[in-house]
N, CA, C and O of each residue as an XYZ file, in Angstrom:
484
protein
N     127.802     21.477    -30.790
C     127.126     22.735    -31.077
C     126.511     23.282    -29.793
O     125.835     22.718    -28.933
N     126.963     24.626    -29.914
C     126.269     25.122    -28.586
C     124.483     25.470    -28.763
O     123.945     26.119    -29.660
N     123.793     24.737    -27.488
C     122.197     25.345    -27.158
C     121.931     26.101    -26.243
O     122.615     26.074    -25.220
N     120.654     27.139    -26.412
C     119.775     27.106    -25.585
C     118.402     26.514    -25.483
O     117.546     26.456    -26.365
N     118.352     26.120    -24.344
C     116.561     25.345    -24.248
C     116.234     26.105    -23.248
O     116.797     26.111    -22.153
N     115.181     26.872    -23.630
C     114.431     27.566    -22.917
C     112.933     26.881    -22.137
O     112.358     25.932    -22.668
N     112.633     27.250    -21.368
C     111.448     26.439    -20.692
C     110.424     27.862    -19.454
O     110.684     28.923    -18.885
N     109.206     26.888    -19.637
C     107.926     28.149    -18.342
C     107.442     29.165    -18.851
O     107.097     30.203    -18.288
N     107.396     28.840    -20.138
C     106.469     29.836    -21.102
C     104.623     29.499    -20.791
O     104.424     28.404    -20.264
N     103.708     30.115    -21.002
C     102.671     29.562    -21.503
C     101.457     30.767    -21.243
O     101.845     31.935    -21.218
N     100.098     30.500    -21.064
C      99.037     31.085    -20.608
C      98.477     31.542    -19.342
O      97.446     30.946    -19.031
N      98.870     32.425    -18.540
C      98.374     32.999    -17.558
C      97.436     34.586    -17.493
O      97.400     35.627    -18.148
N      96.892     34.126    -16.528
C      95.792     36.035    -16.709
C      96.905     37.012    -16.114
O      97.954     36.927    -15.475
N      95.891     38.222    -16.822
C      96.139     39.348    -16.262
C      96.628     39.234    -14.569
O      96.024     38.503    -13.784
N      98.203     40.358    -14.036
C      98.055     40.114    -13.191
C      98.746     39.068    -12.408
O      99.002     39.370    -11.242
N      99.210     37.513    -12.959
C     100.211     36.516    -12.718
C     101.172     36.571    -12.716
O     101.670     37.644    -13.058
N     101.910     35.631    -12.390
C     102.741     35.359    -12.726
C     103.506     33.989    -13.774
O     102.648     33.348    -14.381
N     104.858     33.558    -13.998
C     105.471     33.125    -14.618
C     107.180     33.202    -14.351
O     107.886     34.192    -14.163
N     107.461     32.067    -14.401
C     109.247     31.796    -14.254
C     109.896     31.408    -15.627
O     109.756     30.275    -16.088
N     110.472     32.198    -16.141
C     111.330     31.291    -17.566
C     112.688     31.203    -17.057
O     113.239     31.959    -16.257
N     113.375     29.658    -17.923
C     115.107     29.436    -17.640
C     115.288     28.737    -18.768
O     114.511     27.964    -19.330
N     116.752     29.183    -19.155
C     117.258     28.966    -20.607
C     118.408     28.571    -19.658
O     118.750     29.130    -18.615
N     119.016     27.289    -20.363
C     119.947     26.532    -20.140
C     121.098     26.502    -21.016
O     120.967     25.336    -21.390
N     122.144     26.922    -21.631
C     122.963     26.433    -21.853
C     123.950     24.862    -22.178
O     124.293     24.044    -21.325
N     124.176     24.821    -23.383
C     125.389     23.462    -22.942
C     126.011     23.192    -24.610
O     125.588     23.516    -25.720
N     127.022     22.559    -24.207
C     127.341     21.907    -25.608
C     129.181     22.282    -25.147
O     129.669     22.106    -24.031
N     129.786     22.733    -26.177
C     131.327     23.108    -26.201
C     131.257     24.743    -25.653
O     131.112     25.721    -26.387
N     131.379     24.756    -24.402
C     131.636     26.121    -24.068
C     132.614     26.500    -22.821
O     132.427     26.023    -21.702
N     133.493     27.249    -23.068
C     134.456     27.820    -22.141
C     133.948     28.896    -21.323
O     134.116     28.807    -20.107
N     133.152     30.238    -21.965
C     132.814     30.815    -20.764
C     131.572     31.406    -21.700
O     131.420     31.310    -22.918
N     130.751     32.044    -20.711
C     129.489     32.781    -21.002
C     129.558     34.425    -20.381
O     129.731     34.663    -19.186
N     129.471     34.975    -20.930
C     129.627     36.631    -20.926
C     128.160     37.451    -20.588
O     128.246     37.529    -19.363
N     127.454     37.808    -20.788
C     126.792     38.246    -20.685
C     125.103     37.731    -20.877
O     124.775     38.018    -22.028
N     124.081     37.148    -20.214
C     122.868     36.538    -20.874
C     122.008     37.755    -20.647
O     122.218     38.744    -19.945
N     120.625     37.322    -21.689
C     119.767     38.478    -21.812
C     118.523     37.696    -22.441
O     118.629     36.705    -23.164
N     117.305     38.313    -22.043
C     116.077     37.900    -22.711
C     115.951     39.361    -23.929
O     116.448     40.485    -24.012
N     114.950     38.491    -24.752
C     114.225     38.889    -25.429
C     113.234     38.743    -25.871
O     113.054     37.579    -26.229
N     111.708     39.977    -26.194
C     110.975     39.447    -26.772
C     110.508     39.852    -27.891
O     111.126     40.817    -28.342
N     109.427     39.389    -28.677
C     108.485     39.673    -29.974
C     107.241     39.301    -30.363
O     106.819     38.187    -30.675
N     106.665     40.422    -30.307
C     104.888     40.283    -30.559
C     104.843     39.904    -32.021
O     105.948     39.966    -32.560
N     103.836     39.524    -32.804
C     103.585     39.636    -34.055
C     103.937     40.967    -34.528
O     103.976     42.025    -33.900
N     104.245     40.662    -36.037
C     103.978     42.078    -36.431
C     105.686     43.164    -36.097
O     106.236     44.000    -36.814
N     106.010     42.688    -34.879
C     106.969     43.528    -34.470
C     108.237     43.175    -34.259
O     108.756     42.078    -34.468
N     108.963     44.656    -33.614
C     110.576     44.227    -33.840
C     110.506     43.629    -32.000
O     109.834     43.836    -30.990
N     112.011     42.564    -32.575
C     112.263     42.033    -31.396
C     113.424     42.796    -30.375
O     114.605     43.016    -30.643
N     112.602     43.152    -28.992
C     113.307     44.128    -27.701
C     114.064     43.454    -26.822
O     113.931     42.268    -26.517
N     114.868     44.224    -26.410
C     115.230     43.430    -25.140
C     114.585     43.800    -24.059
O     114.215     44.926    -23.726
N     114.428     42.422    -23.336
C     113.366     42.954    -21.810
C     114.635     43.047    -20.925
O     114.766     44.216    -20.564
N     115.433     42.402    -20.533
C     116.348     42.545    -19.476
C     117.835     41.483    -19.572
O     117.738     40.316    -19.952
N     119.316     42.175    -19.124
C     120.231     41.421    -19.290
C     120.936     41.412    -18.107
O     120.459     41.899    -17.082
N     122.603     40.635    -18.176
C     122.750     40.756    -17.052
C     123.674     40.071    -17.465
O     123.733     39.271    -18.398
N     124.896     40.635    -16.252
C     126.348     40.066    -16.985
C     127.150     39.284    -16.125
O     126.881     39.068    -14.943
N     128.158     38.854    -16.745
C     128.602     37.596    -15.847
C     128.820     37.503    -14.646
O     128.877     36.409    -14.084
N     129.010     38.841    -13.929
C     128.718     39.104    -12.344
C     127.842     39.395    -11.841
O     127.990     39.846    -10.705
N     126.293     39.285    -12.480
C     125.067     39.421    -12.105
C     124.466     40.876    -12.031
O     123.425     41.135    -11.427
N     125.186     41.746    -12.671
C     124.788     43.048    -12.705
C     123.482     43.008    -13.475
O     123.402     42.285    -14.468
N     122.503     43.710    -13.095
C     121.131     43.342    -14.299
C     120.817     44.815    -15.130
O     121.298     45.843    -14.652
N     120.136     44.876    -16.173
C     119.804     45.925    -16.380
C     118.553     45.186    -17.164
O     118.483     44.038    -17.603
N     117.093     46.821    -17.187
C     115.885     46.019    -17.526
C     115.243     47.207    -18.814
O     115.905     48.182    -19.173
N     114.374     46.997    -19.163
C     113.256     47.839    -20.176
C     112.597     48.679    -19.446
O     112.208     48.343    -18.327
N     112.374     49.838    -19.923
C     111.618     50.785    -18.473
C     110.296     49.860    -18.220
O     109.826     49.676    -17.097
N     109.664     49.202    -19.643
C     108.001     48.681    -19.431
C     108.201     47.664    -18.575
O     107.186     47.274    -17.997
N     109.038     47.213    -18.367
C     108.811     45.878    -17.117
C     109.801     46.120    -15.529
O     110.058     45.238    -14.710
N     110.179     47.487    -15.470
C     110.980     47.849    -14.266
C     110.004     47.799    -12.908
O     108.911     48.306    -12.656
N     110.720     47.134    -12.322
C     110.036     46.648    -11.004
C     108.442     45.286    -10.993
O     107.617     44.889    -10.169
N     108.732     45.068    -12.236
C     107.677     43.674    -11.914
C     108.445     42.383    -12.582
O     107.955     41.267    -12.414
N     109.823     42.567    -13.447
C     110.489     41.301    -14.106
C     111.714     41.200    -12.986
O     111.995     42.215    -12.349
N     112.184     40.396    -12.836
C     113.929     39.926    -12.140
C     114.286     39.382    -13.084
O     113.555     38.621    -13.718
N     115.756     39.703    -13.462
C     116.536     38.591    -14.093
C     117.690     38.142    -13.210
O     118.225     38.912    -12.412
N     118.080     36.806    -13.381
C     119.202     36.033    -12.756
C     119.686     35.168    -12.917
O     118.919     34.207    -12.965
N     120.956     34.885    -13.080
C     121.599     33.933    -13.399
C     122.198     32.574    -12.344
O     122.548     32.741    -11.175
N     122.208     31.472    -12.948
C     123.276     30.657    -12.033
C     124.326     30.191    -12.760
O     124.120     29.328    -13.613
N     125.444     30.629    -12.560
C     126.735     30.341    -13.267
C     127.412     28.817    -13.478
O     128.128     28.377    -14.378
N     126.772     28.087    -12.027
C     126.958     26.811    -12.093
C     126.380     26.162    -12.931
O     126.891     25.148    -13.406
N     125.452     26.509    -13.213
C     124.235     25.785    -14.478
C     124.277     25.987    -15.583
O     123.763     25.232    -16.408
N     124.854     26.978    -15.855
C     125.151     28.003    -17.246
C     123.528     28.185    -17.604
O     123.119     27.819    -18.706
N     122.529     28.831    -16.510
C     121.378     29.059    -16.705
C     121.067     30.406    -16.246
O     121.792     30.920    -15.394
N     119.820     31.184    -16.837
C     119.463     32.435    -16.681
C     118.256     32.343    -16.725
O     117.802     31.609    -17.603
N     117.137     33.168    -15.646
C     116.196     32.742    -15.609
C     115.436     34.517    -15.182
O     115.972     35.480    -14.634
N     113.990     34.334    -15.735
C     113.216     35.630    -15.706
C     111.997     35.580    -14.837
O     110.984     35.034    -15.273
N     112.020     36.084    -13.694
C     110.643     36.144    -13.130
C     109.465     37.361    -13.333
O     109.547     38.561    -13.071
N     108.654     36.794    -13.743
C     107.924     37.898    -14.081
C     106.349     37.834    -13.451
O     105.591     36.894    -13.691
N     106.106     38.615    -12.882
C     104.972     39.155    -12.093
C     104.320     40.197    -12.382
O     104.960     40.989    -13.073
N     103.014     40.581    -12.047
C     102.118     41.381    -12.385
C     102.066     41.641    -13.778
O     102.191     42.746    -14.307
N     101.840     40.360    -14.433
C     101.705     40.319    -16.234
C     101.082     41.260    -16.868
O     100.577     41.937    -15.972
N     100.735     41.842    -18.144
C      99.464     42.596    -18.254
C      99.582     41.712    -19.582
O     100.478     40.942    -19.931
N      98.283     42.106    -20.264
C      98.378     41.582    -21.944
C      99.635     42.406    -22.961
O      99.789     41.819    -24.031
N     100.654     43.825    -22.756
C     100.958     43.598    -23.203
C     102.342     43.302    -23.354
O     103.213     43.807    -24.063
N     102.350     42.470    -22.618
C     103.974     41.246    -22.197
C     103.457     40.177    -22.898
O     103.959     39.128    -22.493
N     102.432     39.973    -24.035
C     102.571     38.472    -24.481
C     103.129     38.566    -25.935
O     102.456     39.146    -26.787
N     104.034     38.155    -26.169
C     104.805     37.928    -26.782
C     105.892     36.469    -26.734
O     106.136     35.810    -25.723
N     106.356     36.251    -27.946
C     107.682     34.870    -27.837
C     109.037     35.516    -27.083
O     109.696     36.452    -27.534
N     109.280     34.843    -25.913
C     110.593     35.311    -25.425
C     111.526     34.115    -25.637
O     111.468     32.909    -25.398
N     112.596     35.132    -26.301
C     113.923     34.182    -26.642
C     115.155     34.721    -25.691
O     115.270     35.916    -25.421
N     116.132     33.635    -25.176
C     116.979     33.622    -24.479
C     118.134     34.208    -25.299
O     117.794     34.546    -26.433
N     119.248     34.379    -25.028
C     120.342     34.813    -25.880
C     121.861     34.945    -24.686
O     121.774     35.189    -23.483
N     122.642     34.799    -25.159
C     123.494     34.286    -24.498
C     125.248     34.691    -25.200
O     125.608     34.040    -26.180
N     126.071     35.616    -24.693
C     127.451     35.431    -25.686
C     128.036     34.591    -24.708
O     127.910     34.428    -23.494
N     128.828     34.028    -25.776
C     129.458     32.567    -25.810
C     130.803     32.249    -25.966
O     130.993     31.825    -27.106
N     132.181     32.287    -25.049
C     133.264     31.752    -25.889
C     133.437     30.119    -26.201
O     133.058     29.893    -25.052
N     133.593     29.237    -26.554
C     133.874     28.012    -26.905
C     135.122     27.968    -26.335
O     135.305     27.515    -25.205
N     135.908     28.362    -26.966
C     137.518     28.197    -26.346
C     138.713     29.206    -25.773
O     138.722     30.423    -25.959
N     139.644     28.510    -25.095
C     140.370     29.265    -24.705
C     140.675     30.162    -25.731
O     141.049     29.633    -26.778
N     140.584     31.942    -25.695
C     141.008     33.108    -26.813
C     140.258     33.106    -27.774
O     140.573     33.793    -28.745
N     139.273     32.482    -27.790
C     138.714     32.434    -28.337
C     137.782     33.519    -28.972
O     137.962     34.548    -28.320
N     136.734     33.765    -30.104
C     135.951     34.973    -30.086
C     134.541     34.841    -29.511
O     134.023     33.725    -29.531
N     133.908     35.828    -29.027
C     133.092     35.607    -28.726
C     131.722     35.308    -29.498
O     132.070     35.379    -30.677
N     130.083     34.954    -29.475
C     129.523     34.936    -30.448
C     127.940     34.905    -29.576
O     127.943     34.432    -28.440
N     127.006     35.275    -30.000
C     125.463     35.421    -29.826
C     125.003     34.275    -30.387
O     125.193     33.769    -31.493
N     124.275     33.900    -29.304
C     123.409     32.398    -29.409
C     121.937     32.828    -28.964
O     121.478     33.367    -27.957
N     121.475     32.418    -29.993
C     120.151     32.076    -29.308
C     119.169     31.266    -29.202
O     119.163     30.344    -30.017
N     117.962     31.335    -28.122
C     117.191     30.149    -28.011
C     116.063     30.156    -28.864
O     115.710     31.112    -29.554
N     115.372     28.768    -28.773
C     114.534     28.679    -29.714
C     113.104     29.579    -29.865
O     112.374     29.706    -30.849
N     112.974     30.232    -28.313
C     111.612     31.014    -28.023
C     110.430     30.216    -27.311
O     110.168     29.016    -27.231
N     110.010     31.021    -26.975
C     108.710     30.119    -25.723
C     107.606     30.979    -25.434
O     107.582     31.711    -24.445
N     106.578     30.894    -26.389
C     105.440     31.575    -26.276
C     105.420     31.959    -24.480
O     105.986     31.312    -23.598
N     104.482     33.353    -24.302
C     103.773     34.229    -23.375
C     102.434     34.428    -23.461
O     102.381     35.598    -23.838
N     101.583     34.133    -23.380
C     100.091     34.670    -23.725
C      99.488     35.184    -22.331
O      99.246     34.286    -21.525
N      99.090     37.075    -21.754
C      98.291     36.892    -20.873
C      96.643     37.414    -21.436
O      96.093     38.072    -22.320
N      96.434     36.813    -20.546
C      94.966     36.687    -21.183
C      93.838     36.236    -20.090
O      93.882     35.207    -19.416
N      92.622     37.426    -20.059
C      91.528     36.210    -19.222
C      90.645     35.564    -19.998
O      89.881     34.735    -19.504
């Protein structure tokens, strides 16, 4: 079965920073496109930023110019840097990932389990 394990979630102030990376593994032939996502209580879940198998990125206007996204293909990992936090970036961010398993296969949306954000002083 294919995973993601996501990891570098947690509590930082106003203003910080934070690194998240979602890993990949299990039965997989190729990976297409990865992307974060997040969700506050209460609300619908956005995309903050994606980025496709040649590293092209695209982002959310609310986090343009303070998130990076990037991938390492060798790792089958994707990872989010995020700087100049404010409170309202805290939210659960989940990884997500399309997936072929096999050769001709179809493709399919995976996702990770989520990894709390809290900023806060």
């Amino acid at each position: 079965q294919v995973q993601l394990v996501e990891s570098g979630g947690g509590l930082v102030q106003p203003g910080g920073s934070l690194r998240l990376s979602c890993a990949a593994s299990g039965s997989i032939f190729s990976i297409n496109a990865m992307g974060w996502y997040r969700q506050a209580p209460g609300k619908q879940r956005d995309v903050v930023a994606d980025i496709t198998s040649g590293g092209l990125p695209n982002y959310a206007d609310s986090v343009k110019g303070r998130f990076t996204i990037s991938r390492d293909n060798a790792k089958n990992t994707v990872y989010l840097q995020m700087n100049s936090l404010n409170p309202g970036d805290t939210a659960v961010y989940y990884c997500n990932a399309l997936i072929t398993r096999v050769p001709g296969g179809v493709q399919f949306s995976y996702w990770g389990q989520g990894t709390p954000v809290t900023v806060s002083s």
